[in-house]
ROSE-4610 file (N, C-alpha, C; in Angstrom, 1 decimal, always signed):
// ROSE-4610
residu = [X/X/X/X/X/X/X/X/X/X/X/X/X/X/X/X/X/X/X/X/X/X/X/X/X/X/X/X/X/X/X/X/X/X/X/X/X/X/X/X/X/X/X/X/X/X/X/X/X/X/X/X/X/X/X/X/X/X/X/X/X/X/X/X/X/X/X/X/X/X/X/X/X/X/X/X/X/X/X/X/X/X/X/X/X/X/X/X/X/X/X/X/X/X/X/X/X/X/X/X/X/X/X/X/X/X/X/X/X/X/X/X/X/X/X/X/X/X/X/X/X/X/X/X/X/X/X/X/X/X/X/X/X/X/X/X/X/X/X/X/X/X/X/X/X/X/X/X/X/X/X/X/X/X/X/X/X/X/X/X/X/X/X/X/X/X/X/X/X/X/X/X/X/X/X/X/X/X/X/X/X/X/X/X/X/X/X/X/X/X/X/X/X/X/X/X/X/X/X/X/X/X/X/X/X/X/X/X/X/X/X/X/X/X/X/X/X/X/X/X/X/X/X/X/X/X/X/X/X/X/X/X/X/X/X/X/X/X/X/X/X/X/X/X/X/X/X/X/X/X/X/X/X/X/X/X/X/X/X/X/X/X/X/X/X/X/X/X/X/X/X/X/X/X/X/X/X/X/X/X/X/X/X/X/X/X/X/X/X/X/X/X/X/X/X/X/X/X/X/X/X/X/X/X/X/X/X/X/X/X/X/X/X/X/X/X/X/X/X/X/X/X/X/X/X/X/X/X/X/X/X/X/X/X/X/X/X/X/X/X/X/X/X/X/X/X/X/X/X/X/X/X/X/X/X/X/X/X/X/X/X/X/X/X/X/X/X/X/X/X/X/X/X/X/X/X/X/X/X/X/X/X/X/X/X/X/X/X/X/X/X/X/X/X/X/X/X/X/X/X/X/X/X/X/X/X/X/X/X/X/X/X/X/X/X/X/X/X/X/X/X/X/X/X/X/X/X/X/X/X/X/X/X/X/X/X/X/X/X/X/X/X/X/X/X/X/X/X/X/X/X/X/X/X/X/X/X/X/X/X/X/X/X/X/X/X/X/X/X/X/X/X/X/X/X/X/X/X/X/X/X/X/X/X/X/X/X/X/X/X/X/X/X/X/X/X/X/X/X/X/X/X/X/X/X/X/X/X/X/X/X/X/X/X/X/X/X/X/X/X/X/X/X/X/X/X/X/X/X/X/X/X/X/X/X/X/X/X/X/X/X/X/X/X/X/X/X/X/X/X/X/X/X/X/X/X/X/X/X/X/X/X/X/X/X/X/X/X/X/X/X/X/X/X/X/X/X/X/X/X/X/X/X/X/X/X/X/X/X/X/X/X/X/X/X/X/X/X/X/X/X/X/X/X/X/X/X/X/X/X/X/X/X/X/X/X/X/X/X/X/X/X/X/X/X/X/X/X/X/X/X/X/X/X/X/X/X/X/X/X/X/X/X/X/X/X/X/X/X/X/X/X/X/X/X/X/X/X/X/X/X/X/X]
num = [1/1/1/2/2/2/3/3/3/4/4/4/5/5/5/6/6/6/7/7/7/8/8/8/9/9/9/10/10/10/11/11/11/12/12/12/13/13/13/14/14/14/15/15/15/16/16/16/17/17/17/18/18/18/19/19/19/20/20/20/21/21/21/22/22/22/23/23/23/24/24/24/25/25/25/26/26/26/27/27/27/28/28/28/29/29/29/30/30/30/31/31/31/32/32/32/33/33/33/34/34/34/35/35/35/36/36/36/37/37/37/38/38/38/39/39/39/40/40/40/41/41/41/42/42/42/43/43/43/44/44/44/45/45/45/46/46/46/47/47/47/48/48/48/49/49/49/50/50/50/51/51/51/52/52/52/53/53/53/54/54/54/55/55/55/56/56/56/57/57/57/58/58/58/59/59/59/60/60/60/61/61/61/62/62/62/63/63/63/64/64/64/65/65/65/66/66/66/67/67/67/68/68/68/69/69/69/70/70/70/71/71/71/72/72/72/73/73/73/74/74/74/75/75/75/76/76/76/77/77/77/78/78/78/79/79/79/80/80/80/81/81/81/82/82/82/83/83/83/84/84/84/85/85/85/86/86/86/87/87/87/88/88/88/89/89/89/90/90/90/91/91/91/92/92/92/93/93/93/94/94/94/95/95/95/96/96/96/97/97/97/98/98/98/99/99/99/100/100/100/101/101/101/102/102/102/103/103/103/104/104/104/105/105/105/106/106/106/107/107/107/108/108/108/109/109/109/110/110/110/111/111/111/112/112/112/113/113/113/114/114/114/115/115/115/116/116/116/117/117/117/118/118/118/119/119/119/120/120/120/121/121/121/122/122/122/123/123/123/124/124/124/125/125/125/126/126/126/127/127/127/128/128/128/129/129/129/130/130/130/131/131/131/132/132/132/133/133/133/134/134/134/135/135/135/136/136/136/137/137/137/138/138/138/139/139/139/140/140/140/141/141/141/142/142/142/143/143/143/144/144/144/145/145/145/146/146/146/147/147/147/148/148/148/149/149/149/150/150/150/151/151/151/152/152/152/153/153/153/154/154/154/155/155/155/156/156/156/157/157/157/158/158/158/159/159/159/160/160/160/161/161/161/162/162/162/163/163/163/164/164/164/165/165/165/166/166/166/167/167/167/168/168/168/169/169/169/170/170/170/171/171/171/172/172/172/173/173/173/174/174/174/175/175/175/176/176/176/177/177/177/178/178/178/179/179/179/180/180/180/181/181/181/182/182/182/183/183/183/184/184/184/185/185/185/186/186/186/187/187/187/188/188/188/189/189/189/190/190/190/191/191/191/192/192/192/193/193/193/194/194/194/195/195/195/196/196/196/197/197/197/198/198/198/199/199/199/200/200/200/201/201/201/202/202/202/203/203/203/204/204/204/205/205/205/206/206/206/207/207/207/208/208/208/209/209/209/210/210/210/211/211/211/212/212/212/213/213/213/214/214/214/215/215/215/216/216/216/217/217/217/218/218/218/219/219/219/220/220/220/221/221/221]
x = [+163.7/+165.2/+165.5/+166.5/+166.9/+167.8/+167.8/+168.8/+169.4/+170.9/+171.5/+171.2/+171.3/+171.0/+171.7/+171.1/+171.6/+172.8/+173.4/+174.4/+173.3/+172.3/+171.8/+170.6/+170.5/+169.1/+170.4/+171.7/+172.4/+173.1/+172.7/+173.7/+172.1/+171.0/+169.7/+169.7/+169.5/+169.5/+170.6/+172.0/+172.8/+172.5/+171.6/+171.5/+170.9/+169.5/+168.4/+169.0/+169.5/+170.3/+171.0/+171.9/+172.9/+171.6/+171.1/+169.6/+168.9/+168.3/+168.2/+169.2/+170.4/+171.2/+171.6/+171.7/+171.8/+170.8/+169.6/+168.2/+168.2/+168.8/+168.8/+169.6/+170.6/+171.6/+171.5/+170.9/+170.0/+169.1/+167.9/+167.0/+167.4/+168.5/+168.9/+169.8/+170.4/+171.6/+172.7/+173.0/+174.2/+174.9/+174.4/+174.7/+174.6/+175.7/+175.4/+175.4/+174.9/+174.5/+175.8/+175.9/+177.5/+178.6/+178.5/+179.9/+180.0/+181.0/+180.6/+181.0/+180.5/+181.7/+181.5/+182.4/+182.3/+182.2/+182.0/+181.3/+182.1/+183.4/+184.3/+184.3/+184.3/+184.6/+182.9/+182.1/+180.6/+180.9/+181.5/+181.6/+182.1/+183.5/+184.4/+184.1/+182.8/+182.3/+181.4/+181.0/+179.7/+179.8/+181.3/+182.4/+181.4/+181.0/+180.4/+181.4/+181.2/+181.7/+181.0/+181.8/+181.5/+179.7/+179.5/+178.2/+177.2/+176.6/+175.3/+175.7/+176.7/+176.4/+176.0/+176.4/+176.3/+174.6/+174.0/+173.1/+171.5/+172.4/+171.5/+171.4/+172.9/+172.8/+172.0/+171.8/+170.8/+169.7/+168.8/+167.8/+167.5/+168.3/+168.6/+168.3/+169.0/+169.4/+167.7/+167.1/+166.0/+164.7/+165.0/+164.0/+164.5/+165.1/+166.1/+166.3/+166.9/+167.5/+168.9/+169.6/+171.0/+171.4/+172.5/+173.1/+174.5/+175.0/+176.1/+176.6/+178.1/+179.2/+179.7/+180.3/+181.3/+182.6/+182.9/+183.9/+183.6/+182.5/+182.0/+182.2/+181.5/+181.0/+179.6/+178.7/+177.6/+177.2/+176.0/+176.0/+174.3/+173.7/+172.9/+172.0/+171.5/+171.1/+170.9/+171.3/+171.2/+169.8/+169.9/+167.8/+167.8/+166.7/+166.9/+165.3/+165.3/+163.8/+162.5/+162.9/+161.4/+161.4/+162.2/+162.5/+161.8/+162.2/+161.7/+160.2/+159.4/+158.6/+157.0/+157.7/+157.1/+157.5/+158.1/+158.3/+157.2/+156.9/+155.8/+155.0/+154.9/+153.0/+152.7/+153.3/+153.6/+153.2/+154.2/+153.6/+152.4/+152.0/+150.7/+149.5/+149.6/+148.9/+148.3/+149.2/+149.4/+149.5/+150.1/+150.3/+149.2/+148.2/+146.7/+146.3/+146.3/+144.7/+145.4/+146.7/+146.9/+146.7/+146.9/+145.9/+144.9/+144.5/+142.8/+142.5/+142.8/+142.7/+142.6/+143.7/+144.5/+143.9/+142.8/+141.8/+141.0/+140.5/+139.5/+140.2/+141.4/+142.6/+142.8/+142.6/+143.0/+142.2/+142.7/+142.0/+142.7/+142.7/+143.3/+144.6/+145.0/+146.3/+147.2/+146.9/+147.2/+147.6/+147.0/+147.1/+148.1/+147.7/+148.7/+150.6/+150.4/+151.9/+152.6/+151.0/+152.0/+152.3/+151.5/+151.9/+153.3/+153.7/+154.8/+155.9/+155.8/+156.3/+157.0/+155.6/+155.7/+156.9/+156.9/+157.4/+158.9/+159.3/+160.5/+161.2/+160.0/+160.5/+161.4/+160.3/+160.8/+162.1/+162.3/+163.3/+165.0/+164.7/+165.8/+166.0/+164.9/+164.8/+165.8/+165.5/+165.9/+167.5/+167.8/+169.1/+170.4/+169.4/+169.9/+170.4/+169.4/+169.9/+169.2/+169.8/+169.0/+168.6/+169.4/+169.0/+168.1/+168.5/+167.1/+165.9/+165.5/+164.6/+163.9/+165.0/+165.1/+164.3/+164.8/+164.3/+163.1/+162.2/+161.5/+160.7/+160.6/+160.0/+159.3/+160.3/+159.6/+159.1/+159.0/+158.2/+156.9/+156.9/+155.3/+154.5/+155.4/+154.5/+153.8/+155.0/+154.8/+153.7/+154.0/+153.0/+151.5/+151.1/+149.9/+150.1/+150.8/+150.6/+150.5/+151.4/+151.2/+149.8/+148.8/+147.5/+146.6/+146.9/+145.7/+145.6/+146.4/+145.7/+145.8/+146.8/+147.1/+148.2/+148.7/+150.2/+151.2/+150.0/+150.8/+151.2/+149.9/+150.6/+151.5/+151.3/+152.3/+154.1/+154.0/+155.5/+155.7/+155.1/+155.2/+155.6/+154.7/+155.5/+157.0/+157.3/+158.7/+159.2/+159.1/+160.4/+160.4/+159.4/+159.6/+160.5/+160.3/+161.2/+162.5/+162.7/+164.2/+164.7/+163.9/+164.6/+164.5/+164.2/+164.4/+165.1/+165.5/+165.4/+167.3/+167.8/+169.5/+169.6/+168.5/+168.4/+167.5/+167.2/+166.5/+167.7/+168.4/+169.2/+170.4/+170.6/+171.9/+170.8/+169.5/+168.6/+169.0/+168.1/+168.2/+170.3/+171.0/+172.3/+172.9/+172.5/+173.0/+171.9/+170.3/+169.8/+168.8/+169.0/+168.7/+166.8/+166.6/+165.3/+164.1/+164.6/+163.2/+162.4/+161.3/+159.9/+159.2/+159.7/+159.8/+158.1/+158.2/+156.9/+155.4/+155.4/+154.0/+152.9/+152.8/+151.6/+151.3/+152.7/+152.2/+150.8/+151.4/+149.9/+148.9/+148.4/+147.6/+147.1/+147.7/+147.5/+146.4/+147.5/+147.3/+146.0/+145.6/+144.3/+143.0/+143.5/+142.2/+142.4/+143.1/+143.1/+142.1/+142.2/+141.3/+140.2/+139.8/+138.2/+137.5/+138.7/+138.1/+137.8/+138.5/+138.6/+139.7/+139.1/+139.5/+140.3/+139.2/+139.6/+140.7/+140.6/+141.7/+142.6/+143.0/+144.1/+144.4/+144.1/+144.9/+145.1/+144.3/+144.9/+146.6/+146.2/+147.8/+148.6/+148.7/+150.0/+150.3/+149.0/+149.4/+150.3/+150.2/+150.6/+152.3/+151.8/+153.5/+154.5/+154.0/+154.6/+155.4/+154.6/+154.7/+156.0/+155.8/+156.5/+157.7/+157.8/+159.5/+160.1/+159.4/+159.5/+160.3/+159.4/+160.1/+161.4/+161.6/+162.9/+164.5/+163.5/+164.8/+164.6/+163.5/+164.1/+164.7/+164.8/+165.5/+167.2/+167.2/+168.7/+169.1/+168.8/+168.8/+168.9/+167.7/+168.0/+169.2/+169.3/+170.7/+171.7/+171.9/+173.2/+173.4]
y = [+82.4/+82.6/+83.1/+84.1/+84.8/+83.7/+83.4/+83.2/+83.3/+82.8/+83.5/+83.4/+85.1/+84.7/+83.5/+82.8/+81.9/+83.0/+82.2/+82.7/+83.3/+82.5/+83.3/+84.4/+84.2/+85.3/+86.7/+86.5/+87.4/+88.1/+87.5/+87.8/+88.8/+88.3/+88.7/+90.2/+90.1/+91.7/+92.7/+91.7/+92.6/+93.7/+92.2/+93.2/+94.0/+94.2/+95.4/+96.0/+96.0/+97.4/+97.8/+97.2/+98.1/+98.7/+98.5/+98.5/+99.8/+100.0/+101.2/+102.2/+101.7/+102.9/+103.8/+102.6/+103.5/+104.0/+103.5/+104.2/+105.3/+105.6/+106.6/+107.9/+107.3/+108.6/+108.7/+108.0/+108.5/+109.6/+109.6/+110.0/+111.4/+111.4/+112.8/+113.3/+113.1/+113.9/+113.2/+111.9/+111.1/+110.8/+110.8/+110.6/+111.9/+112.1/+113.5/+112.8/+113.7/+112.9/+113.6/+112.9/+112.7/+112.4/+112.0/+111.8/+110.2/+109.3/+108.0/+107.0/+106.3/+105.8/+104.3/+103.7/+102.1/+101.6/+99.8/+99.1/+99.3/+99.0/+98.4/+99.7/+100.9/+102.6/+102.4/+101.5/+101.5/+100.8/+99.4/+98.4/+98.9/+99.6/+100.3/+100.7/+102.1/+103.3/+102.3/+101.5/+100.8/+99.9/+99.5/+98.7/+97.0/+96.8/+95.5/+94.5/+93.6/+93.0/+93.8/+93.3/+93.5/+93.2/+91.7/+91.3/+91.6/+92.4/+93.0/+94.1/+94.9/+96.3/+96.0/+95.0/+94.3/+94.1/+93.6/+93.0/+94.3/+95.3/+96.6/+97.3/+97.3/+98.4/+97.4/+96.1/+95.6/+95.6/+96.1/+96.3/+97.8/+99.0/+100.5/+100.5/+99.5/+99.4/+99.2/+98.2/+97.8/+98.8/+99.8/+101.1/+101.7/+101.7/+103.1/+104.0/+103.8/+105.1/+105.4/+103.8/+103.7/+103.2/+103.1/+102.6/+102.3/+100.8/+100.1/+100.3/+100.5/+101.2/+99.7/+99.5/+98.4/+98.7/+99.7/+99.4/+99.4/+98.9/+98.5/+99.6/+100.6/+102.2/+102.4/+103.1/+103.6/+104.9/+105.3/+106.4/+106.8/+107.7/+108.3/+108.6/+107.5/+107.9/+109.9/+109.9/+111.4/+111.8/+112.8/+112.8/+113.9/+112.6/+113.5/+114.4/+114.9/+115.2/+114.7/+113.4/+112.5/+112.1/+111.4/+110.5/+112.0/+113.3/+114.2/+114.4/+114.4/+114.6/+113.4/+112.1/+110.7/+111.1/+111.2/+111.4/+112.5/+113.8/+114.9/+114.2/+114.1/+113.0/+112.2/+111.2/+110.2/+110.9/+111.8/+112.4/+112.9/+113.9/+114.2/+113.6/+111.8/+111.1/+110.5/+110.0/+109.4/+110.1/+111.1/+111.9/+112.1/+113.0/+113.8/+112.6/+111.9/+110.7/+110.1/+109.5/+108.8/+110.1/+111.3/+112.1/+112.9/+112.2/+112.1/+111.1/+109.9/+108.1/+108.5/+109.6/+109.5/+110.7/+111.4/+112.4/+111.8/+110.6/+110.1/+109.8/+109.1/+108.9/+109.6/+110.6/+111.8/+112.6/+112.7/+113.6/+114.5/+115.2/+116.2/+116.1/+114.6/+114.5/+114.5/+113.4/+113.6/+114.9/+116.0/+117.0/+117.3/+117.1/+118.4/+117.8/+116.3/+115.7/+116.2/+116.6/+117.5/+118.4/+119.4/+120.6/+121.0/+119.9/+119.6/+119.3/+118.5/+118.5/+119.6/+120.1/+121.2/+122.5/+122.5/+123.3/+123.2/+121.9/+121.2/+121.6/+122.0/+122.1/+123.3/+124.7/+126.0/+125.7/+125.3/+125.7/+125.0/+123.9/+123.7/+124.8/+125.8/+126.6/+127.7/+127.4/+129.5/+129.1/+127.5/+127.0/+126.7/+126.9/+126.7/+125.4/+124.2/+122.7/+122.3/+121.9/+121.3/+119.7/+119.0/+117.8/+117.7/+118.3/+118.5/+118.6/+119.8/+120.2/+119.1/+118.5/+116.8/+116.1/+115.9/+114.8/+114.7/+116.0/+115.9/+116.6/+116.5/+117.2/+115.9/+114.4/+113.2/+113.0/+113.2/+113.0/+113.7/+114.3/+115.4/+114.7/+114.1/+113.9/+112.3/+111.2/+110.3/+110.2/+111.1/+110.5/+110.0/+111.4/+111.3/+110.2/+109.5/+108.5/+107.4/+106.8/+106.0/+105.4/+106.6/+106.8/+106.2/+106.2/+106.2/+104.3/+103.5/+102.1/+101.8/+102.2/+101.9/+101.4/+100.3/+100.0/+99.8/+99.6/+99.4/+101.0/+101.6/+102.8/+103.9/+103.4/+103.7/+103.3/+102.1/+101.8/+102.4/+102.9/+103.7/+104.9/+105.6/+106.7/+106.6/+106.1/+105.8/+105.4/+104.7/+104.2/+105.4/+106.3/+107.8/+108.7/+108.9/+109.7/+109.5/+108.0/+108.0/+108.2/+108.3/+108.9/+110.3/+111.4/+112.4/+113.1/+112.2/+112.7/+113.6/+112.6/+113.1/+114.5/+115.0/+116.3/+117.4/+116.4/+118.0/+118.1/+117.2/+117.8/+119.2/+118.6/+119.6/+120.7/+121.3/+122.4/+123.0/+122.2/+122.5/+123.6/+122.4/+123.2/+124.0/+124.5/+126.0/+126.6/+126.2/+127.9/+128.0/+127.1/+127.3/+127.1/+126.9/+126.1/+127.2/+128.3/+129.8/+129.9/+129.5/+129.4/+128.2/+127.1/+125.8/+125.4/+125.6/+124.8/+125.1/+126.6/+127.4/+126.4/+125.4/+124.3/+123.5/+123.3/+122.1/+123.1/+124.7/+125.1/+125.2/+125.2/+124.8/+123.7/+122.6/+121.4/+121.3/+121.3/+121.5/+122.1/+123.4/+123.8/+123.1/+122.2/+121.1/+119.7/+119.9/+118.8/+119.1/+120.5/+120.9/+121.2/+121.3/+121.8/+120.1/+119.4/+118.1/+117.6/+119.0/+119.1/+118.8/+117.5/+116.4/+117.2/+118.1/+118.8/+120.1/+120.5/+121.7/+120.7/+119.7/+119.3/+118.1/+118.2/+117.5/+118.5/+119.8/+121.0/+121.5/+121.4/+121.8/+120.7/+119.1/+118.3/+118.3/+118.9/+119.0/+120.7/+121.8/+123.0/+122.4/+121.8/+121.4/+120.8/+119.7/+118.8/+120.2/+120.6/+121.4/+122.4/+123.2/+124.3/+123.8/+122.3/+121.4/+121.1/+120.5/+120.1/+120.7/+122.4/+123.1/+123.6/+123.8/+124.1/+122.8/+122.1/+120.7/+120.6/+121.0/+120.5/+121.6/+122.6/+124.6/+124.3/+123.3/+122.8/+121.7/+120.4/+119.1/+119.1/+120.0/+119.8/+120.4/+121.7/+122.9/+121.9/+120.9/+120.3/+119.3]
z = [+130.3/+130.2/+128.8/+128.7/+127.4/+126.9/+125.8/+125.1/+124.2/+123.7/+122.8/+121.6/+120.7/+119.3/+118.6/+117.6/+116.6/+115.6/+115.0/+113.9/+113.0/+112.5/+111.6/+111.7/+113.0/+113.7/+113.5/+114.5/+114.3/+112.7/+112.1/+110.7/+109.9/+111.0/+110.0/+110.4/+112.2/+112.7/+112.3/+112.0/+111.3/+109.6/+109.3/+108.0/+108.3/+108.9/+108.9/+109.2/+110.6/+111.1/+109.6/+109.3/+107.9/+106.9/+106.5/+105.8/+106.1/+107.2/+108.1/+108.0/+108.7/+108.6/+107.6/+106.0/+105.0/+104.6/+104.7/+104.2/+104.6/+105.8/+106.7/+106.0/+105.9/+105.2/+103.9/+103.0/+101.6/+102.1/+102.9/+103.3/+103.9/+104.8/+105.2/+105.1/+103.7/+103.2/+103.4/+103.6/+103.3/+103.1/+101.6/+100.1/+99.4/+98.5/+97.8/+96.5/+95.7/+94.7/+93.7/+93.0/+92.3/+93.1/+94.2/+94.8/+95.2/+94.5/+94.3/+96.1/+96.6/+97.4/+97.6/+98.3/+97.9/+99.1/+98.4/+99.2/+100.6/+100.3/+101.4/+102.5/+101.7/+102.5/+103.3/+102.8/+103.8/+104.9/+104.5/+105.5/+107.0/+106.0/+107.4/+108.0/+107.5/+108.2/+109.6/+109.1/+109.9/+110.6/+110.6/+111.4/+111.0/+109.9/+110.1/+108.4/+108.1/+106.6/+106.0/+104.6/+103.3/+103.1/+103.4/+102.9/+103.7/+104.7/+104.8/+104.2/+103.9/+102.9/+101.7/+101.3/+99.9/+99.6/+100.9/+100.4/+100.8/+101.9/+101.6/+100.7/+99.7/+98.9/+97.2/+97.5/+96.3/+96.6/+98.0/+98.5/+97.8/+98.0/+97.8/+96.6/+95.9/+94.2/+93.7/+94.3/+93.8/+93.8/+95.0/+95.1/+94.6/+93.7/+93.2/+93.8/+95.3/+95.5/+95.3/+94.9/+94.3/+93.5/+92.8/+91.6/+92.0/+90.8/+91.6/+90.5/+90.0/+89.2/+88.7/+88.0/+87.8/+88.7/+88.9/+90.0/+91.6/+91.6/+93.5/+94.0/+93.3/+93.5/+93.5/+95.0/+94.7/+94.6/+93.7/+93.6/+93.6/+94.2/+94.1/+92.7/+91.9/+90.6/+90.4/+88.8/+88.5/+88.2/+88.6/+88.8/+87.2/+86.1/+85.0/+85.1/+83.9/+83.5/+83.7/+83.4/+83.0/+84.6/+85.3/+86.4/+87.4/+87.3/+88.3/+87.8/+87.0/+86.5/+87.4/+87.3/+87.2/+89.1/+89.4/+90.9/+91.3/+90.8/+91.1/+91.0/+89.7/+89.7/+90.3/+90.9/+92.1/+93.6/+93.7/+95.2/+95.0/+93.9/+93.8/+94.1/+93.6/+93.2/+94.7/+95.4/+96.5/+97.1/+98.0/+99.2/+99.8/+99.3/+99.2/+99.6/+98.7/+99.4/+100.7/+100.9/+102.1/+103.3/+103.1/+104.0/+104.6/+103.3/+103.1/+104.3/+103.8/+104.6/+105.7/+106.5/+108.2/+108.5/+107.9/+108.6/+110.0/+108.9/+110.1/+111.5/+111.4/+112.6/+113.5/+113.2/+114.0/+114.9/+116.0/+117.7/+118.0/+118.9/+119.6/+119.9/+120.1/+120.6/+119.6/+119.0/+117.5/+116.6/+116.9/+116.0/+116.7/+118.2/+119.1/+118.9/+118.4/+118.2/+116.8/+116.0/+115.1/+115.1/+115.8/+116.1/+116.6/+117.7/+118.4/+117.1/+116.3/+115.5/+114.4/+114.0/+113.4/+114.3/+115.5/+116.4/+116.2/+116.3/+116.0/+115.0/+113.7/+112.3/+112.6/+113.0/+112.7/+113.8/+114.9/+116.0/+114.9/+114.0/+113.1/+112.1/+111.5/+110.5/+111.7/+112.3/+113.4/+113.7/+113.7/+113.7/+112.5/+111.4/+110.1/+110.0/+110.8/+111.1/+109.5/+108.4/+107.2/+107.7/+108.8/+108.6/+109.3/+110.4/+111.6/+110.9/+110.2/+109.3/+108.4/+107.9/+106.9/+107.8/+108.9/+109.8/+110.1/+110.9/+111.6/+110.1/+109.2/+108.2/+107.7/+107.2/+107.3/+108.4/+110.0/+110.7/+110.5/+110.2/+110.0/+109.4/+107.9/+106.7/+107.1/+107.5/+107.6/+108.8/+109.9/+111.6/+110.5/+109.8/+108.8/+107.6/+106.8/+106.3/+106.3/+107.8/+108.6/+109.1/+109.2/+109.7/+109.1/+107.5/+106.3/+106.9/+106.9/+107.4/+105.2/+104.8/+103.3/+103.1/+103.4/+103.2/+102.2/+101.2/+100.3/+99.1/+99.5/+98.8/+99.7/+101.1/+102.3/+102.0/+101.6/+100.9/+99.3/+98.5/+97.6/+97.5/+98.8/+99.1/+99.7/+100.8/+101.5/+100.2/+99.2/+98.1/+97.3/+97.3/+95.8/+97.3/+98.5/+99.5/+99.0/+99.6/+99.4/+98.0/+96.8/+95.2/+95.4/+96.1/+96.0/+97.3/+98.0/+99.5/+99.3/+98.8/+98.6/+98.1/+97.1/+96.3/+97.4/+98.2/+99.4/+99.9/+100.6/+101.3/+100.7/+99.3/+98.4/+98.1/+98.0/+98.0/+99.4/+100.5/+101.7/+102.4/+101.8/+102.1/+100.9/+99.9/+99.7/+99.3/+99.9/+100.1/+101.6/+102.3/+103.4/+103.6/+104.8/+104.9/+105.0/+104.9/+104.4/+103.6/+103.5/+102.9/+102.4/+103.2/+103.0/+103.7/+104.4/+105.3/+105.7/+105.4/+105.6/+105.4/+104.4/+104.2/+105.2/+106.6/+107.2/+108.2/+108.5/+109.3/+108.4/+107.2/+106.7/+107.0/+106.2/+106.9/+108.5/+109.1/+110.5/+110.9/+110.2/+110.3/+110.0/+108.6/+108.4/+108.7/+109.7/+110.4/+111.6/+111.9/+113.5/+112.8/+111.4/+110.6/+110.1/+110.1/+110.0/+108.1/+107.9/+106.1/+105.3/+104.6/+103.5/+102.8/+101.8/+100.7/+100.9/+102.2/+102.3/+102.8/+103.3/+103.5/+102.3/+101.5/+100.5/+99.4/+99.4/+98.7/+99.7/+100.7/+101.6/+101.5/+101.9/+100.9/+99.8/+98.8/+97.3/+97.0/+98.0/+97.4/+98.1/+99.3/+100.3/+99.6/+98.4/+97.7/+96.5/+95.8/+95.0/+95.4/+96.1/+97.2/+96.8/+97.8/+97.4/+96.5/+95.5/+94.3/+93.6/+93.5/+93.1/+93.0/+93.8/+94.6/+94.3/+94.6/+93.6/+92.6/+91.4/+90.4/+90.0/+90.4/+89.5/+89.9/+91.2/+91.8/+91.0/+91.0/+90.6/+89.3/+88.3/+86.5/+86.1/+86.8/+86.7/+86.4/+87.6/+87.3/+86.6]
């Protein structure tokens, strides 16, 4: 027999959800970076109290994908020099090998869900969808990091996403998602050759490719 949540089982699943959902809108364009907005303007949006926004956005705060104002304002930290720099070398560092890890993981079906994926990508590129593109673009990367059986440098990557994820989306919407992704068929190829080295040369040129592109956007401003 089901029974009913407790007050505090319920006050718990409330937070994650709120947790999630903002992680969510960091991750796919949300949040713009300089545009500040508050706690209470969150609560409202998300129809829940003040205190699970409260206590996701010191969760956010602690990955740095946010910053809390003295006036109960958050904001998307400013992405400087050094902070974009320490983020490349990060993905560099980590990306490659956890797809190194999630070679062995991988069969036919597996490839063929990225492929599918990959498929997903261009049909948002041919739609001029950026979030779409956003979305299933972390699905690509993560199906494969998920794989490596590395969790903890698995949560290192997910905490460096969401510090740059706000700045793809403001790249992605004023220059559009055209010559973004050619790495994942590479990829994709040494996944079906069974090759380490060319596919951590293709998330290292993939990483690169992007990078680019936000910091020529992100330092500008």
């Amino acid at each position: 027999m089901n029974k009913a949540l407790s007050p505090e089982a319920r006050a718990g699943t409330t937070h994650e959800r709120v947790y999630r959902q903002l992680r969510q809108r960091i991750l796919f364009g949300g949040f713009h970076p300089g545009r500040p907005v508050t706690l209470r303007g969150l609560a409202e949006e998300l129809e829940v109290s003040p205190m699970p926004v409260r206590e996701a956005v010191r969760r956010l705060i602690a990955e740095r994908a946010l910053e809390l104002h003295d006036n109960r304002r958050v904001t998307v930290p400013a992405m400087t020099k050094e902070r974009f720099d320490e983020i490349i070398f990060a993905r560099h560092v980590l990306e490659p090998e956890l797809a190194a890890r999630a070679l062995p993981h991988f069969d036919a079906a597996r490839i063929a869900s990225l492929r599918a994926i990959d498929e997903d990508i261009d049909l948002c590129m041919s739609r001029d969808d950026a979030e779409g593109y956003m979305r299933n673009n972390h699905r690509f990367h993560f199906m494969i990091y998920e794989l490596a059986e590395a969790r903890t440098l698995l949560a290192l990557v997910a905490s460096i996403w969401l510090q740059f994820g706000p700045f793809m989306r403001l790249v992605y919407g004023r220059f559009g998602t055209a010559n973004l992704q050619d790495q994942h068929l590479v990829a994709l190829d040494a996944f079906e050759r069974n090759d380490a080295a060319g596919l951590r040369r293709a998330i290292a040129e993939d990483i690169g490719q992007g990078m680019r592109f936000i910091g020529e956007e992100a330092l500008a401003e």
